[in-house]
N, C-alpha and C positions, 0 to 999 in steps of 0.2 A: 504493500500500500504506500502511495506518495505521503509522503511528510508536508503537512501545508504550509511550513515556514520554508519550506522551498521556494514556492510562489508568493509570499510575502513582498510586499515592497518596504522599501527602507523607511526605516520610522521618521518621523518629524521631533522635532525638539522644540518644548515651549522654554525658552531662555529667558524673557522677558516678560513682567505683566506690570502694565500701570493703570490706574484707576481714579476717576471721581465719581466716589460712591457716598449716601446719607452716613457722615460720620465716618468715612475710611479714605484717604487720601496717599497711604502708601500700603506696599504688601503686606507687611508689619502689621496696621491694625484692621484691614482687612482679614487676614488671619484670626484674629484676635476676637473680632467681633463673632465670624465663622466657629472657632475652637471651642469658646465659653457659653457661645450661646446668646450672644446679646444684642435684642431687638433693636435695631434703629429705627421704626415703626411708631410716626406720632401723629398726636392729633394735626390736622392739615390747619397751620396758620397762612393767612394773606390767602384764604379760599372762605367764602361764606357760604357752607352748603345750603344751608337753610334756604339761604336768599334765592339762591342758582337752583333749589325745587330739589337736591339731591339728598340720599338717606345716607352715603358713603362720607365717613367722617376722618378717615386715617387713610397717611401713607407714609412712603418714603423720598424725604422730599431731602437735597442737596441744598445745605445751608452753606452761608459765610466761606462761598465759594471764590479764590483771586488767581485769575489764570497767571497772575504775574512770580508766584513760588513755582510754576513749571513753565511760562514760557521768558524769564527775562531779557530776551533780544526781539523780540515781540514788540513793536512800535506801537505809542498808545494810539496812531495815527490810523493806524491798523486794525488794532483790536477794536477802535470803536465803533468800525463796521459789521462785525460780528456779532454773532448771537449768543448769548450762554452757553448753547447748545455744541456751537462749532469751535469756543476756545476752550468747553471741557473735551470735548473729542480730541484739539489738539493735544489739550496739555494730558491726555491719558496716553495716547500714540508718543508723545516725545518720551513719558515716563516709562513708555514700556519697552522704548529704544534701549536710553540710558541703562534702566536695570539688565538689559542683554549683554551688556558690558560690549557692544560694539560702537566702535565709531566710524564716521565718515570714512576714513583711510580705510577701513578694513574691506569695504566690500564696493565693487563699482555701481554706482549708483541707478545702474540701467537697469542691474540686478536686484534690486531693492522694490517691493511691491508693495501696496494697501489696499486691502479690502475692508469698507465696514456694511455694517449691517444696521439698517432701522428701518421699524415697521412705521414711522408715521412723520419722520424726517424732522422738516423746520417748522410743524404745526404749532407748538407754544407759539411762536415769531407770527407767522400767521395768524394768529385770533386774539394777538392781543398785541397790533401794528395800529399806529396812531396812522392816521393820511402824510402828517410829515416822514414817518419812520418809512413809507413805503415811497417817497421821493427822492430819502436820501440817497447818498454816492454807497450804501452799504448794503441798501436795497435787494438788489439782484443777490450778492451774498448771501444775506442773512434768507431768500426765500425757496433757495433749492435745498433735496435732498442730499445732491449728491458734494457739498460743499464744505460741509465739513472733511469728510478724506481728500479732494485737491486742493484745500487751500494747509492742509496739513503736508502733506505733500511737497508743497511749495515750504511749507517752512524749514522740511528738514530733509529737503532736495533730492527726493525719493522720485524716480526719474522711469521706474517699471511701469506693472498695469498698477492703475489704479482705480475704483469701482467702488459703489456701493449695492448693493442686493437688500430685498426687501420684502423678506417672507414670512411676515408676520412672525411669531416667538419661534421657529425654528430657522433664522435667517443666521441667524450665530452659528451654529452649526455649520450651513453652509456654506457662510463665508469661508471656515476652517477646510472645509470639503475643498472650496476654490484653491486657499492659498495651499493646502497638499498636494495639489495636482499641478501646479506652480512648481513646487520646491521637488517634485518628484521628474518631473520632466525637465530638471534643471532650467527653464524658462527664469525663475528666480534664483537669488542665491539666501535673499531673506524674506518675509512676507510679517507686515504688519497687519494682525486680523484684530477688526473692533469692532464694538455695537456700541450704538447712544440711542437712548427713547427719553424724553421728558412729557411724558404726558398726562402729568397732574393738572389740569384743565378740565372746566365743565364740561366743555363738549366732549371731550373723550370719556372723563364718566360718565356722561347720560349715555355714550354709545353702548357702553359694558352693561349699565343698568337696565337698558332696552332688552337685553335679555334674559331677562327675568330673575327672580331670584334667588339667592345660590350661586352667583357669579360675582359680584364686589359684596364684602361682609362690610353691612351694617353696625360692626361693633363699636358702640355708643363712650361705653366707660373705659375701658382697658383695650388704648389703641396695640400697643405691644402684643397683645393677645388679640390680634384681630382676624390673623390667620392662621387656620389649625388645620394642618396636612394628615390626613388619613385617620381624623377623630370622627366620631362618632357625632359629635359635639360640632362641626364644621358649619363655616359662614360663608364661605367665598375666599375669595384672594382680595390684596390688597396691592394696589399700581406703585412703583418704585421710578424715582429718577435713576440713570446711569449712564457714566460712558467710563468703558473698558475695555482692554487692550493688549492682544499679546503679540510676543514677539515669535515669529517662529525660524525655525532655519532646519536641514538637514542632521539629523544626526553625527554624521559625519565630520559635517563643519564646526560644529560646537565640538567635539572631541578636540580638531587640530585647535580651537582655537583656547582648551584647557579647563571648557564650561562644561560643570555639570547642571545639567538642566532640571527644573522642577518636574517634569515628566515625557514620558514620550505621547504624541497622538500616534496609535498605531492604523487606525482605520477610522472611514466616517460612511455610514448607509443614511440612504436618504429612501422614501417611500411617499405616495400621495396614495391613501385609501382609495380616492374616490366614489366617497360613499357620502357622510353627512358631513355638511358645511363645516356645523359647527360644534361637532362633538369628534370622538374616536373611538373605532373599537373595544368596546368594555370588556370583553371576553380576555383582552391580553393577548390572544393566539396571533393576529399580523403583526404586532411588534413583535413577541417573542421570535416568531419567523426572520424579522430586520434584525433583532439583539445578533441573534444565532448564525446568519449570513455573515455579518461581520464580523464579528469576532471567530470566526474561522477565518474567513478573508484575511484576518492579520495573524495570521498563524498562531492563534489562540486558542481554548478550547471554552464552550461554556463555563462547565465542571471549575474552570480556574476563577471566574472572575468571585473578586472579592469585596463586591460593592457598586451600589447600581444610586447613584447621582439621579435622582427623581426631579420631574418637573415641577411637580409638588405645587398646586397650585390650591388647595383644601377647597376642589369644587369635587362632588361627587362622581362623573364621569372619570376623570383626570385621577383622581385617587385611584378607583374601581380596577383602571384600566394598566396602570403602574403593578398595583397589587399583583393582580392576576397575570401580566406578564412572566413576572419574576417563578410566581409558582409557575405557569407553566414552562418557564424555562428548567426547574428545578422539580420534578413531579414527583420523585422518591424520597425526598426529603421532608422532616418535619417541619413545622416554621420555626422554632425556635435555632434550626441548624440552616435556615437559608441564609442566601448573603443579606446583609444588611441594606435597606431603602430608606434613602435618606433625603429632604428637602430642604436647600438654604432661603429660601422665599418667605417665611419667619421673618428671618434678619432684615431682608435687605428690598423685601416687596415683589412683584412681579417686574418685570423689565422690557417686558416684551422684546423688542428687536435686538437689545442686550443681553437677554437672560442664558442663551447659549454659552456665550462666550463667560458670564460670570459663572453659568454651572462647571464647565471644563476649568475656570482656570482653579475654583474651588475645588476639584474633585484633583489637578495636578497637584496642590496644595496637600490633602490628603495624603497622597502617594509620598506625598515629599516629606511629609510628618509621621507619618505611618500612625496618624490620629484619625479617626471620625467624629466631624463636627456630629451636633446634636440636630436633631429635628424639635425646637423648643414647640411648647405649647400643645405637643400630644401627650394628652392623660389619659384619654378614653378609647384606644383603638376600635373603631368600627371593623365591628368581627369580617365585616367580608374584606376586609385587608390586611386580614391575620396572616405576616411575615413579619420578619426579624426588624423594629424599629430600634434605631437609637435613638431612644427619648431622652428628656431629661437634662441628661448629661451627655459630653463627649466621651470614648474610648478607644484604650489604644487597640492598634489590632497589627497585624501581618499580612498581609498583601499588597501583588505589585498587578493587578490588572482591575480594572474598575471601569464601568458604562456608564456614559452619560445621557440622560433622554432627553428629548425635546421631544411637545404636540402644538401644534395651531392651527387657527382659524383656517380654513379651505381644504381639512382632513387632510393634513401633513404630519410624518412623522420623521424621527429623525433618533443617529443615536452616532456615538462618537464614543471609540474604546480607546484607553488610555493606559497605558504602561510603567513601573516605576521606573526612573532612569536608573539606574541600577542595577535593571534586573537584566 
C-alpha cells in the first residue's frame, strides 16, 4: 500500500502573526486572553441599541486603537485618508511581517504576496460617511474593499499578487488555501494572509437579527457570558471587531532562515454543500467526509488528530453540526476519549471574514504551547454534543496535528489541518 506522505506536499510555515484585536495588540496577550480564558466581550458603548430598534447589546469592539505604535513612517498626510479599518489591517500585516523576523533584504519583493479576506469590507466607512467624508481626496480609499491589502502593500513594498477574497466566515481559510498554493508553486516566496471585518453597526445587526432568533444573543446583564458554545443554555453568537494577520512562507525557507515556526499548515479543503443558504449539514457526515479528505491529503491520519478548533458560534445548527462531525469522524470511541472541540468566539466575538484566520493562528498557538485554551462559559453541555469539551479551564495536552473548521453563509465549508513544527 502507498504511504500518503509520499504524495504530501511541503508544508507551509506560519512565522509571523500580528493583530488588532478587542484588548490584544500583540501575540503575547492574544495568547493570554486565549490560554486563561478571558472574555473581551462588553457591553457595546457609542451604539444605542434601544434607539437603533435592536435586542443585541454586547460585542467585541477595538478600543483606544493608534495605528501610529505599528505604522510610524506612516505620514499623518496619509493616514488621514484612511479608515480604521484599513490602518488596523495595515498595522496587523506590518506586525505580522516584523514578528517573521524577515526583512526587506531577505526576500525579492516580487516574491512577496497579500491576500486578505472580508466579508463586508469598508461598510463601517460607508454608513457612517458624512457628504464631506465622501468628497474628500481619501474618499475612493477609505470606500473599497479591496484597499486595505494595496494600500498595505504599498506600504511595505510587497510587489506579488495581491487580492482580497470575500467569502463570508470561511474567506480566512481561503485566503490561506490561496496563499498555499502561492508558496507551493513557488509563485511566492512569502504570502501575507489576513482578515478584517468591523461590523459593529446597526445595519449589520439588524441583518443577523432578521434571522431570527438564536442567531445574535440577546444577553442583557453579563455581556462576557453572552456567548455559550455547545450549552444547552445557548443564545447566539456575539459580532467581534478584527484585523489579523499571518505571515506564511515555505517550510523550507524558515529552516534556512533559522525560524522555528509557530506551526505548520499542512492542508486546506474547501466544500460548498449546496444545499441550504443559511444553515449546514447537522448530521456532521459532509464535513466529516472534508475533515477526513484532508487530513489524509496531508499525509495524516484521522486517528492522529489531537484537536478540532471549532467555529463555535453557540447557535444551535453550528454547535449540532461540529458535534456530530467529530463523533463521526471518531465512531469507536467514547466521548470522554474523543479529541477535544474547542471554541475561541467566547473571547474574542464572531469575526466573520476574520474569524479563519484568528481560529488557525489560535489553534498554531496551541500546537506551539502544547496548551488548550478553554471554551469559557460552557456549564451545561447540551447532550446532543456530548464530546470531549475543555471547559472551564485550559489544559495541557500532547499533540502535534489539530483541524481547524470554518461554516458560512451560502452552505460553505471549510477546514484547515495544522501541524506542530516540531513534529
Amino acid at each position: 500500500m502507498t504511504d500518503p506522505t509520499d504524495n504530501a506536499a511541503e508544508p507551509v510555515a506560519i512565522t509571523g502573526i500580528g493583530l488588532v484585536l478587542p484588548g490584544a495588540r500583540t501575540v503575547r496577550e492574544f495568547w493570554s486572553h486565549l490560554s486563561l480564558g478571558e472574555s473581551q466581550v462588553t457591553r457595546l458603548n457609542g451604539l444605542d441599541p434601544e434607539h437603533e430598534g435592536l435586542s443585541v447589546r454586547a460585542g467585541a469592539a477595538i478600543t483606544e486603537f493608534d495605528h501610529r505604535r505599528f505604522l510610524p513612517d506612516l505620514s499623518e498626510r496619509h493616514a488621514a485618508k484612511y479608515s480604521r479599518e484599513i490602518l488596523a489591517s495595515m498595522s496587523a500585516c506590518t506586525s505580522a511581517f516584523h514578528d517573521s523576523g524577515l526583512r526587506n533584504h531577505d526576500v525579492d519583493p516580487r516574491k512577496v504576496s497579500l491576500v486578505e479576506s472580508s466579508s463586508r469590507g469598508s461598510l463601517e466607512w460607508w454608513l457612517t460617511r458624512s457628504r464631506e467624508d465622501t468628497t474628500g481626496s481619501g474618499a475612493m480609499f477609505r470606500g473599497l474593499l479591496g484597499s486595505a491589502a494595496s494600500l498595505t502593500a504599498i506600504q511595505l513594498g510587497v510587489r506579488g499578487l495581491v487580492t482580497t477574497v470575500s467569502s463570508a466566515c470561511v474567506g480566512g481559510h481561503h485566503a490561506i488555501g490561496l496563499a498555499s498554493r502561492e508558496l507551493r508553486s513557488h509563485a511566492s516566496d512569502a504570502v501575507l494572509v489576513g482578515g478584517h471585518d468591523f461590523p459593529l453597526v446597526p445595519e449589520v445587526l439588524r441583518t443577523f437579527e432578521a434571522l431570527g432568533p438564536g442567531v445574535l444573543s440577546d444577553e442583557l446583564e453579563h455581556p462576557e457570558r453572552a456567548i455559550r458554545p455547545y450549552d444547552r443554555d445557548r443564545a447566539g453568537m456575539v459580532l467581534g471587531e478584527a484585523a489579523v494577520t499571518l505571515c506564511l512562507e515555505r517550510v523550507s525557507s524558515a529552516r534556512e532562515r533559522g525560524v522555528r515556526p509557530y506551526a505548520h499548515v499542512l492542508e486546506h479543503g474547501a466544500m460548498n454543500e449546496a444545499a441550504h443558504a443559511t444553515s449546514m449539514d447537522t448530521t456532521g457526515k459532509r464535513t466529516a467526509d472534508l475533515v477526513r479528505e484532508t487530513v489524509i491529503a496531508s499525509g495524516r491520519r484521522v486517528e492522529d488528530v489531537g484537536y478540532y478548533c471549532g467555529h463555535g458560534t453557540a447557535t444551535r445548527s453550528n454547535d449540532l453540526a461540529e458535534s456530530r462531525t467529530v463523533r463521526a469522524l471518531h465512531p469507536d470511541l467514547p466521548a470522554s476519549e474523543l479529541p477535544p472541540l474547542g471554541s475561541n468566539k467566547p473571547i474574542f466575538g464572531h469575526t466573520l471574514g476574520a474569524a479563519g484566520i484568528i481560529n488557525v493562528a489560535a489553534t498554531a498557538l496551541m500546537l506551539h504551547h502544547q496548551w488548550l485554551a478553554p471554551t469559557i462559559n460552557l456549564v451545561d453541555v447540551d447532550p446532543a454534543c456530548d464530546v470531549d469539551h475543555v471547559a472551564h479551564a485550559g489544559r495541557e495536552a500532547r499533540f502535534d496535528l489539530a483541524v481547524s473548521l470554518a461554516f458560512a453563509i451560502g452552505s460553505q465549508t471549510s477546514v484547515v489541518a495544522l501541524e506542530a513544527s516540531d513534529a
